[in-house]
C-alpha positions as CSV (number, residue, x, y, z in Angstrom):
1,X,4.0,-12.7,5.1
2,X,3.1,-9.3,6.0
3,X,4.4,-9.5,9.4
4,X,8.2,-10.8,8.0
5,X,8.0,-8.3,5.1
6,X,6.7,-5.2,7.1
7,X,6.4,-5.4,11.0
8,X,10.1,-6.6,11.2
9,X,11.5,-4.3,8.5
10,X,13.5,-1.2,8.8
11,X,12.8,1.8,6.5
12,X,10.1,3.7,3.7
13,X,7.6,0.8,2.0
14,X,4.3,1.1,0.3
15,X,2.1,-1.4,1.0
16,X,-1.5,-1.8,-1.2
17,X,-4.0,-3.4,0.5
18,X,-6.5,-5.4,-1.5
19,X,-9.5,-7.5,-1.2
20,X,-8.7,-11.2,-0.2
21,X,-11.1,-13.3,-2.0
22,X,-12.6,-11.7,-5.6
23,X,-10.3,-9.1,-6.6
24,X,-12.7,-5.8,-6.9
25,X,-12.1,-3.4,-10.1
26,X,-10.8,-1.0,-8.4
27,X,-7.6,-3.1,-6.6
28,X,-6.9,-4.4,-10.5
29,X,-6.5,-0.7,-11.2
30,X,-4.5,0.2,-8.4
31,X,-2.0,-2.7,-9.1
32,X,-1.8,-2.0,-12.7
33,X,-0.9,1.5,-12.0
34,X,1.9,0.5,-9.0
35,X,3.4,-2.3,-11.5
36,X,4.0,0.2,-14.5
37,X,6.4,2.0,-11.7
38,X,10.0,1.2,-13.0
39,X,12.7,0.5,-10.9
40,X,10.5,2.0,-7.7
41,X,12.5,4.6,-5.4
42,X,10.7,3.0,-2.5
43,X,9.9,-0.7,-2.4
44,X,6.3,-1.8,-3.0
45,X,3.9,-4.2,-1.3
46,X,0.1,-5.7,-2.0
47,X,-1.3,-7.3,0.7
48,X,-4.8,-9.1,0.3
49,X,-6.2,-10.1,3.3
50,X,-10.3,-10.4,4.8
51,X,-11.6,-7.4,6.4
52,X,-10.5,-8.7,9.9
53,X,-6.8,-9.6,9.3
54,X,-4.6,-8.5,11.8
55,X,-2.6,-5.5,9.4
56,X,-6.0,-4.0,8.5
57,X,-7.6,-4.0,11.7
58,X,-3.8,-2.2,13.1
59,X,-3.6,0.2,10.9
60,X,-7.4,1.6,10.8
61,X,-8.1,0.3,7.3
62,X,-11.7,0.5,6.1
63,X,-11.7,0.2,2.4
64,X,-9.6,-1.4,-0.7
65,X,-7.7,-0.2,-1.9
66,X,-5.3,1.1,0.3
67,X,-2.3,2.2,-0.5
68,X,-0.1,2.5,2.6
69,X,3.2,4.1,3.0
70,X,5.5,3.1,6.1
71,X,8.1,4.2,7.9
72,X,10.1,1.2,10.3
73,X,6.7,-0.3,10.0
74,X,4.6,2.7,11.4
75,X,2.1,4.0,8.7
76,X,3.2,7.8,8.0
77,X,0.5,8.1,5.0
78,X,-1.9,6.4,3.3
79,X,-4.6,7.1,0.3
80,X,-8.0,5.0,0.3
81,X,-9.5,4.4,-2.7
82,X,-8.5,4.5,-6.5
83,X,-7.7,7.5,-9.4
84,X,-4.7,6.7,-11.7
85,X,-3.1,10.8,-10.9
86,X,-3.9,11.0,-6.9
87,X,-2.4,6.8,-6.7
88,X,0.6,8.1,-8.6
89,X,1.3,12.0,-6.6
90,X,0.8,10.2,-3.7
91,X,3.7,7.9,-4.4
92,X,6.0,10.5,-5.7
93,X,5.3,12.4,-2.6
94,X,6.2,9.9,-0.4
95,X,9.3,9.2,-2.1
96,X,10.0,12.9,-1.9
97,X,9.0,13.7,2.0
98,X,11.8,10.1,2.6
99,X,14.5,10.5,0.6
């Protein structure tokens, strides 16, 4: 439950947003790449919801995937779209700007 896992939760997540009903090549990708993280520094969400869910619509969110990184719940980055290097920079420059 995104609101239990996120809104309520203190500190640095990343949260991927993917598509709800077919999962799109792209968001297969993207999880792929965030499960071969080992033992992540920061922990790591995906949330699949419909276009009009309440965490999309809050946070701006136009496309899948979306890889969201949040501070005490307020987003403090985030990367639309998919490429294996900019998904996994991205994350390591999160994890570097928090801790």
């Amino acid at each position: 439950d995104y609101i239990e896992n996120i809104d309520n939760q203190k500190g640095v997540k990343a949260v991927l947003f993917t598509q709800f009903q077919e999962p799109c090549s792209r968001c297969v990708k993207a999880v792929t790449v965030l499960k071969s993280i080992h033992s992540p520094a920061i922990p790591i969400f995906q949330f699949s919801a419909p276009a009009n869910a309440y965490p999309l619509k809050k946070l701006g969110i136009n496309t899948v995937p979306t890889l969201v990184i949040l501070k005490n719940a307020k987003p403090i980055s985030s990367l639309s779209g998919f490429d294996v290097e900019r998904m996994d920079r991205f994350y390591k420059e999160a994890i570097h700007n928090n801790y």
